[in-house]
N, C-alpha and C positions, 0 to 999 in steps of 0.2 A: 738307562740313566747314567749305570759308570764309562759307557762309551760317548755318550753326551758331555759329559762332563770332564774325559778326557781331549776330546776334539776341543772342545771349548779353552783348553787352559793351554794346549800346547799355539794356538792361532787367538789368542783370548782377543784382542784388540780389532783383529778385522769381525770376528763372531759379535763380539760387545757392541761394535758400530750398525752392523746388519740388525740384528736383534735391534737396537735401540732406534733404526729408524722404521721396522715395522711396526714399535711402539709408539712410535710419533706421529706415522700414519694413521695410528687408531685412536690417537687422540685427539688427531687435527680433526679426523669427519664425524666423531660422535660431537665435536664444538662441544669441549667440556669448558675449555678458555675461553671459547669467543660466545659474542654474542650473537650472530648471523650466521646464516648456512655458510659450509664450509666447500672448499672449491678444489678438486679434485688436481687440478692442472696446475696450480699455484706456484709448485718447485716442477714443473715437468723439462727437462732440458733439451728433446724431443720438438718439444711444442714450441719450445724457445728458439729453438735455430730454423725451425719453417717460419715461424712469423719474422723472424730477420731477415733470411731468404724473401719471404714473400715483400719485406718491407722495400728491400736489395730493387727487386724488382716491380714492384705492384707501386712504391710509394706509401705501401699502407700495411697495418698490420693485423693480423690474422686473429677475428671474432676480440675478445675483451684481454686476450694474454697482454702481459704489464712488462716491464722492465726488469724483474725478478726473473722471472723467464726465460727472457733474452740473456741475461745474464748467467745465468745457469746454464744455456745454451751452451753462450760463445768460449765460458771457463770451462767449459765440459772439452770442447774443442782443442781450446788451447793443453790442459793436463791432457789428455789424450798425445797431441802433438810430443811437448815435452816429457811425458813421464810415462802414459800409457791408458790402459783401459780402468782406471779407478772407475767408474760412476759404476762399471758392469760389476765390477769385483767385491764392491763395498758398499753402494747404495741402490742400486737396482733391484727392487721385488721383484720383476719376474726373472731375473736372474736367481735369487735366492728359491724361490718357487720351484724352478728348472730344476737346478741343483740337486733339491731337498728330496722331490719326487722320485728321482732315481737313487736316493740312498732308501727310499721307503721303499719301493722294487726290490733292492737286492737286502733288504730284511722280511720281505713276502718271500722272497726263493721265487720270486715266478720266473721265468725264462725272457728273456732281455733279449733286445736286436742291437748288433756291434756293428755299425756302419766306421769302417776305420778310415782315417785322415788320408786324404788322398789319392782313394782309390775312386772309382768312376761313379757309385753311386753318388761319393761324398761330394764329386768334384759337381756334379747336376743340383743337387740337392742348396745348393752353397748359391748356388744362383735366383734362390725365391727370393732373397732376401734382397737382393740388388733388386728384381724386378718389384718388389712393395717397395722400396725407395724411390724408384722412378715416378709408380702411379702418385704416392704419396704425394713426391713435393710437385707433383706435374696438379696434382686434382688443387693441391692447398694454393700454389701459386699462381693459379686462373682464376680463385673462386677467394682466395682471400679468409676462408672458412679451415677449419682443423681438420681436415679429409680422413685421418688416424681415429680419429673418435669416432669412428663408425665402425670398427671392428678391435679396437685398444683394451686387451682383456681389463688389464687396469681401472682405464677409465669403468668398462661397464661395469664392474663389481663392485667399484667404491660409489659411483651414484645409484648402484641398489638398480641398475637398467633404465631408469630415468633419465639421463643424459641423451647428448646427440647420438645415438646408436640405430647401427642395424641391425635390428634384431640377428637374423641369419646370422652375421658375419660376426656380432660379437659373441655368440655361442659357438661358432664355427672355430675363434681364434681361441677361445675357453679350452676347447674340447683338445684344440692341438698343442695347446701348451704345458697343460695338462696328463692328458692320455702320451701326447709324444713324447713329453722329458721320462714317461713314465717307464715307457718303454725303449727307447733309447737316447742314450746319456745326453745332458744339455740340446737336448733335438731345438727348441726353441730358440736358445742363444743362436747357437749356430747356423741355423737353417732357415731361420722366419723374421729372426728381429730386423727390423730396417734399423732401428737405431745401431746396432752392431755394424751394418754394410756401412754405415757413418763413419763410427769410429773405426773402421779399418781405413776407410780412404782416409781419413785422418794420420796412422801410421805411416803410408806411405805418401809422408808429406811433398820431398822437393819433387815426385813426379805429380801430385794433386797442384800446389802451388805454383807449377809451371803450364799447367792447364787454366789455370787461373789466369795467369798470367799473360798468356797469350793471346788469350780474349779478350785483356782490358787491352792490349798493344792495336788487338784487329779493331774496336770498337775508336781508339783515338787515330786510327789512320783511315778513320772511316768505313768502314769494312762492320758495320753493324750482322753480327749475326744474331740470328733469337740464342734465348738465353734457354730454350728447348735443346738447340745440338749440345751445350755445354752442358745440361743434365746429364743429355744421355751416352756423353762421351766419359764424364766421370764416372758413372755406373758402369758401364761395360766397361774402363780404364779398370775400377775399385775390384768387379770380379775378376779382370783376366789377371790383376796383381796377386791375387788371394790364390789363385790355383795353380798357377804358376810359379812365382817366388817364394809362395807360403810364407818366408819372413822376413819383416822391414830391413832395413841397412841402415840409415845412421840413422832412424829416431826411432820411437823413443831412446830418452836418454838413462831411463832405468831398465834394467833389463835380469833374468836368472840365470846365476855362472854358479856351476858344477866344477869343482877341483877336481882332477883324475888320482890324484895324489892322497890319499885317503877314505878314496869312496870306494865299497865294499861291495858293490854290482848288486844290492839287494832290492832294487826296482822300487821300492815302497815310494819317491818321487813321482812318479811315475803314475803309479797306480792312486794315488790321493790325488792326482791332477783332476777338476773337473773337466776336461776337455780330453784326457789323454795322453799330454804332450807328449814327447818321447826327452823328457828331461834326463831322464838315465842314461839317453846315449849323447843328448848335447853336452858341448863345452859351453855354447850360451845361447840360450833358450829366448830369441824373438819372434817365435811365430804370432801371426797375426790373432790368434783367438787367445793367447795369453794376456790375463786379465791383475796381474802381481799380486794375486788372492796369501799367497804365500803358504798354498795349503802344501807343497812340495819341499819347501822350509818347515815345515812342521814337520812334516813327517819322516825328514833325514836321520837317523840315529847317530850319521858320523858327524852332522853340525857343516858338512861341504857344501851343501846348496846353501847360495845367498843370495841377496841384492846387491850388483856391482863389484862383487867381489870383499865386500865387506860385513863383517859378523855387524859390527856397529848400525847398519842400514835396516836391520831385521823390520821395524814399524814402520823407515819411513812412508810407502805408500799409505799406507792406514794414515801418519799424521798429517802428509800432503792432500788426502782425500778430506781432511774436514779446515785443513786451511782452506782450501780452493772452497769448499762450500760455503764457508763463512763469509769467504772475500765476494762470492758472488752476490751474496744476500745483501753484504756493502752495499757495495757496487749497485744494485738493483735498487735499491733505496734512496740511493744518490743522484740518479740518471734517471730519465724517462724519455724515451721515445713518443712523435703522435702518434695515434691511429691511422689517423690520412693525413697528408702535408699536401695539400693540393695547390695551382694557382692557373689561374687562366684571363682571359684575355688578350688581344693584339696590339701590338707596341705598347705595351705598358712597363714604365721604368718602375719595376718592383722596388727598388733603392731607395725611392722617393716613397713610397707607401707607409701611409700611420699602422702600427698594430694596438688591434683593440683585444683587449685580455677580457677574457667573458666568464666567467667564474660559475657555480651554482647549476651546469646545466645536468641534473639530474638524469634525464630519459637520456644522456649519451651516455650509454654504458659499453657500445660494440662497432664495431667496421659497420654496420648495417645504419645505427642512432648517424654516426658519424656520417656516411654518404646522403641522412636525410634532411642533417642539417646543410650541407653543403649544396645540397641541393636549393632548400628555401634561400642559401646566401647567394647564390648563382642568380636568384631573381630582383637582388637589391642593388639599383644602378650605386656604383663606385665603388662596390666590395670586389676584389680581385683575386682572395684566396684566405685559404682558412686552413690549420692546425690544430688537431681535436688530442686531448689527453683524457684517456679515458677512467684512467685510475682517480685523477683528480676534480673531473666533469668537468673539464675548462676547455674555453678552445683558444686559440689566438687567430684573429683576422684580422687582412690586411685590405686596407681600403684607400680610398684616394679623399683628404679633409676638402679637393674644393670641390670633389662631388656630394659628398654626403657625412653623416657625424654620426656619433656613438647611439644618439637616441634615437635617430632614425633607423641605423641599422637592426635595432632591438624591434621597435617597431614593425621594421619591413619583416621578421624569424618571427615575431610573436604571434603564437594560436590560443584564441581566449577559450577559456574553459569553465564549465559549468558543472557542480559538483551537485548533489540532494543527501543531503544530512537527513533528512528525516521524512516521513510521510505528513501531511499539515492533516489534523482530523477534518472530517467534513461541515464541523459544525464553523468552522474559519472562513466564512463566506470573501473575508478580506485577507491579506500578506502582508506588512511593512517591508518597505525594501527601505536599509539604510547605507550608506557609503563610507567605506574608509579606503584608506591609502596606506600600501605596504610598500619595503622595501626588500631586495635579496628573493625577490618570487617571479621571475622571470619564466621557468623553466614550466612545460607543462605539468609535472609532476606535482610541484608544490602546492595550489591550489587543492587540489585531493588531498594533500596529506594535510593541509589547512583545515580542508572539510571532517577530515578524520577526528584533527583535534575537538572541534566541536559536537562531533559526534560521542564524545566520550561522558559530555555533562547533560546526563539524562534528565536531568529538574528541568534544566532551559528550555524554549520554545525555539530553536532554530531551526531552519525550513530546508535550507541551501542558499549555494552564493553562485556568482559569476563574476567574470573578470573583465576586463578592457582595459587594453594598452593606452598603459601614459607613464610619466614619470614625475613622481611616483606612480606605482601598480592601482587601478583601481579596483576595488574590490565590492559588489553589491551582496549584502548579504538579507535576507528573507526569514523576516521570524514573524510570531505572533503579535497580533496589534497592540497587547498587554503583554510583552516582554520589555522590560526597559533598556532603554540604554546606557547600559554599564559600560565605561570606558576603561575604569582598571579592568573587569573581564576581559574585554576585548585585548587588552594589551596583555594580558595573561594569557590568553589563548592566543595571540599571533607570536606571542616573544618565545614559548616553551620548547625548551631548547631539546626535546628528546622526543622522539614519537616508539612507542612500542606497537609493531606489527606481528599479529597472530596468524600462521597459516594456518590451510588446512587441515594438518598434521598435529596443530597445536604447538607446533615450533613459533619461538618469537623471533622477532629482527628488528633491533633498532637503529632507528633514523634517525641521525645528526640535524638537526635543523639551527638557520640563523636568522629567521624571517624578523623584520623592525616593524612594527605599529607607527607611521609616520604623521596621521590624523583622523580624525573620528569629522566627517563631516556635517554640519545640523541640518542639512537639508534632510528631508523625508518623505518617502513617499507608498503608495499604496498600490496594489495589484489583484485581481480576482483569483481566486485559489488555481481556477481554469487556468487562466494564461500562465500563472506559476507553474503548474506541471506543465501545461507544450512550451515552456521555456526552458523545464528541466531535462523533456522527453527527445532524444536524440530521433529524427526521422528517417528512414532510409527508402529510398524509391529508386527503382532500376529498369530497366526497359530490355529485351532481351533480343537485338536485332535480325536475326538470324528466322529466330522463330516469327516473328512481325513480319515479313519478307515469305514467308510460306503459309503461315496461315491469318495473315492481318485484315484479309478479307472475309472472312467466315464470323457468325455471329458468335459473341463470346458470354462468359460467365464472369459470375465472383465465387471464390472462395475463402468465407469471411473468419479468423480462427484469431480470439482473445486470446493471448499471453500474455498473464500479468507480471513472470520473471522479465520481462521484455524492459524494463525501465530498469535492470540489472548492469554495469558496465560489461562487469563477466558474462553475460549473456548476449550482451548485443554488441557484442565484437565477432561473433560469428555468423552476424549476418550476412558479408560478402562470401562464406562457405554457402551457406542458406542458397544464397543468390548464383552464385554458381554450377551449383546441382542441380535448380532448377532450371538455367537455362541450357542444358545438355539435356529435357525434357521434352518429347515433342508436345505440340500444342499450349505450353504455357508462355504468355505475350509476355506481363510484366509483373511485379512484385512492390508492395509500398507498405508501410506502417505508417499508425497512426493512434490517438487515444480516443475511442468512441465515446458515446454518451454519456459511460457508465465512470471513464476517467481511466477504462484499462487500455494497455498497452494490446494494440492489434495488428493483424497480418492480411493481408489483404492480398492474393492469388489473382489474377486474370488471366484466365484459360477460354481455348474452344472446348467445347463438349463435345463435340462430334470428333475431335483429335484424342482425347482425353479423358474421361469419365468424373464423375466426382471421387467414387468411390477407388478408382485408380490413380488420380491425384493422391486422395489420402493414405493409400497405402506406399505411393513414391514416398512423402513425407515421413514415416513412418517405418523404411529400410534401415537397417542396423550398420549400414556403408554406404560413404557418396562416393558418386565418381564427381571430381573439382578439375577442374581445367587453373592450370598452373597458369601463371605471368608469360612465360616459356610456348606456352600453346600444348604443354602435356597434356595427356591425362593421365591421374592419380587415385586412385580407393584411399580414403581415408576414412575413420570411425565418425558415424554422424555428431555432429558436435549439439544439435539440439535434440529433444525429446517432444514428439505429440503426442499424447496422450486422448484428446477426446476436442 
């Protein structure tokens, strides 16, 4: 503790900041402040300059990362360029991790591995880390998806393994980051971090910026090369800089100068370095893994190592480390990037084009929501392109007004949707369906989260509702024949401005809503409790061509299996898994659901028997892993997503 507490006081300001942001880490994911799950990537700088990259090149940006982000990124970039490696030296956990682990080493006494700066292991070793920058931004900028969060010790530890990970590779990078810094010094910084291989190419900026350069020159003189050679020219550029020059030239612009003139050769510089340097024998210490931790200023007795040559500079990195974060968080706040910026069409004067600002759309939350609106906009004649912001669920599209106008365009993207609020008892031979009209409910999501609210007033008799485009939204909703029509309820349950969502965990998340009650219509009307359920009951029917084509001529069977979770949404979204696994089946023709007699939700098998068995059907069903044939044409083993039981 008295060695803790002396490291702490003589470096107090860079330790105060490291400390205080792995406490902010721990407050941001236990969500003591917020009210919704907390997001692991939200300040990632990392994840901020691939999604600009990918945006650079793709037009679009990478999974739901926001302008925070990017922002974090690009100020990460820029302080790197100008000053140096602040984010490693002062805000980076797994730098603090690296660190920490080999001072817990040489307090175990156990025997450590010295890979020294330079020599031939070090000089191999130093090249992993370029080669995970390449696959990196090469997988992120093809796929538009975070490629890092598949082995980012980080990410895996803060979502508990539940994130986009692979398994293997996030325990594989655990194990090394870990075990390696454990056993020798910063093994992770130096040897594995791709974000590291970043900020070095970033030191040695006017040769990075001349590569730059030169591509924008080949691209305006027509000379389009892929943006694949300039990756991989900067990565091999960024190692052969690092092993050969080992240190920048004129940037950064802060740097560690050692006086010869009062310094008493006592190496302690040196040896407090996390990396090694050889500070005790420089006059000015830029090699590329110096990070201005200032742990080399602490530790001078004679007060000669400084920043710049100045005693007065002792903090500045430490205070430029939480300006630049501050400004980026501005900054991030201020600005927003789309998702996708897409436009299409042939001779079309975009110049002339209305924008229609679309607000409210809930389900775009990612590059994925975003290409699937863009998609349905691609099928409404005189829309020509669309801008999706995902942070704010808005998109902006551009259309031509003497093709088409704002209501039709809603129109042409609207998917009606049908909710069930409640089971109707069987003794309701009848349904009332009555009509109102909302505003601000566009989005598919809304309608559920409508259905939700009403789900909450267990006294009332509501059944479910469905939807139909118009403008206003129409809304049928299905109650008891003796439920009244209350009009203040109704306006109380479509105005309420907060939804509380329960996971399964028992965690809440609440939802902002701004839905208007625009009219309560008096028309009325009645339904059989029947047709209310196969109105609520989603149907699924697939044909399996492959297997139809081999055995469509041989006598077939049914295979008839009630599931009443089947009218579940969470369960009957994994019927194209269902349906997939089954048709990589020999002998199964097709597959369909339906509600039989009884009103339950059912599964219906058509198979040959002489292909097939019953009893070997049912135990296919039944396997603890499918194999699913991907979009791609893969195949994949994933965990059965349904349960048959009997």
């Amino acid at each position: 503790m008295k060695l803790f507490s002396k490291t702490f006081k003589k470096n107090w300001l860079r330790n105060l900041i490291l400390w205080g942001t792995l406490i902010a880490i721990i407050i941001f994911l236990t969500d003591i402040f917020s009210e919704g799950p907390s997001d692991p990537e939200a300040y990632c700088p990392y994840g901020g300059l691939l999604t600009f990259g990918t945006y650079l090149v793709q037009g679009s940006m990478a999974c739901s990362m926001t302008m925070v982000q990017i922002m974090m990124g690009i100020v990460l970039a820029v302080g790197v360029i100008l000053f140096g490696k602040l984010f490693c030296g002062y805000l980076c956990p797994l730098g603090w991790a690296s660190e920490h682990m080999y001072k817990l080493r040489e307090k175990t006494k156990l025997k450590g591995v010295q890979i020294k700066n330079g020599t031939i292991p070090d000089k191999i070793l130093r090249s992993v880390k370029y080669i995970l920058l390449f696959i990196i931004f090469y997988m992120t900028l093809t796929s538009s998806e975070l490629f890092c969060k598949n082995f980012d010790p980080y990410y895996a530890i803060t979502t508990g393994f539940k994130g986009e990970i692979t398994i293997w590779m996030a325990w594989t990078a655990i194990a090394i980051l870990f075990l390696g810094s454990f056993f020798i010094k910063m093994f992770w910084c130096k040897y594995i971090c791709p974000l590291g291989a970043l900020s070095n190419l970033f030191k040695f900026t006017l040769l990075f910026a001349g590569i730059i350069l030169l591509y924008v020159i080949l691209g305006l003189v027509r000379l389009n090369i892929p943006w694949l050679y300039l990756l991989i020219a900067a990565c091999v550029m960024g190692y052969l800089l690092e092993i050969i020059y080992v240190k920048s030239k004129y940037f950064p612009l802060i740097s560690i100068h050692r006086e010869e003139e009062g310094c008493i050769d006592c190496g302690k510089c040196s040896k407090r370095c996390p990396y090694s340097l050889p500070v005790d024998k420089n006059i000015v210490t830029k090699e590329v893994d110096c990070t201005l931790c200032g742990e080399c200023i602490a530790a001078c007795p004679t007060n000669v190592v400084t920043f710049n040559k100045k005693k007065s500079f002792r903090w500045l990195p430490a205070v430029l480390t939480m300006v630049l974060l501050v400004l980026a968080l501005i900054l991030g706040s201020i600005w927003e990037l789309p998702t996708i910026d897409e436009k299409w069409g042939e001779d079309v004067e975009y110049s002339s084009l209305n924008v229609m600002e679309m607000d409210g759309l809930r389900s775009v939350t990612c590059w994925g929501s975003s290409k699937a609106l863009s998609a349905k906009l691609r099928r409404v004649p005189g829309v020509y392109g669309v801008a999706t912001f995902v942070k704010d669920h808005r998109a902006n599209i551009l259309y031509d007004p003497d093709q088409t106008n704002e209501e039709a365009i809603r129109g042409g993207i609207y998917v009606p949707v049908k909710f069930k609020i409640a089971e109707p008892p069987k003794s309701d031979s009848l349904i009332k369906v009555i009509t109102i009209f909302t505003e601000k409910m566009y989005d598919s999501l809304d309608p559920n989260y409508l259905g939700m609210q009403f789900r909450q007033y267990k006294d009332k008799k509501y059944y479910g509702l469905q939807t139909e485009f118009s403008c206003p939204l129409t809304v049928r909703l299905f109650t008891s024949l003796d439920e009244p029509i209350d009009k203040k309820f109704l306006k109380e349950v479509v105005e309420k401005r907060e939804l509380t969502l329960t996971g399964a965990d028992g965690s809440e998340r609440k939802i902002k809503l701004t839905y208007e009650l625009v009219n309560v219509s008096n028309e009325i009307d009645t339904i059989s409790r029947r047709e209310f359920l196969e109105r609520q009951f989603n149907t699924y029917s697939t044909r399996y061509k492959n297997n139809i084509e081999k055995f469509g001529g041989k006598d077939s069977t049914e295979l008839i299996i009630p599931y009443p979770n089947l009218n579940k949404t969470a369960v009957s979204r994994y019927m194209p898994y269902l349906s997939s696994y089954l048709s990589l089946t020999e002998g199964v023709l097709r597959m369909e659901t339906y509600l039989n007699e009884q009103d339950i939700p059912t599964i219906k098998i058509i198979y040959v028997p002489s292909v097939i068995t019953e009893d070997a059907l049912w135990q296919t069903l039944q396997q603890p892993v499918w194999k699913i044939k991907m979009t791609d044409g893969t195949i994949k083993e994933q965990d059965a997503r349904m349960e048959f039981k009997k």
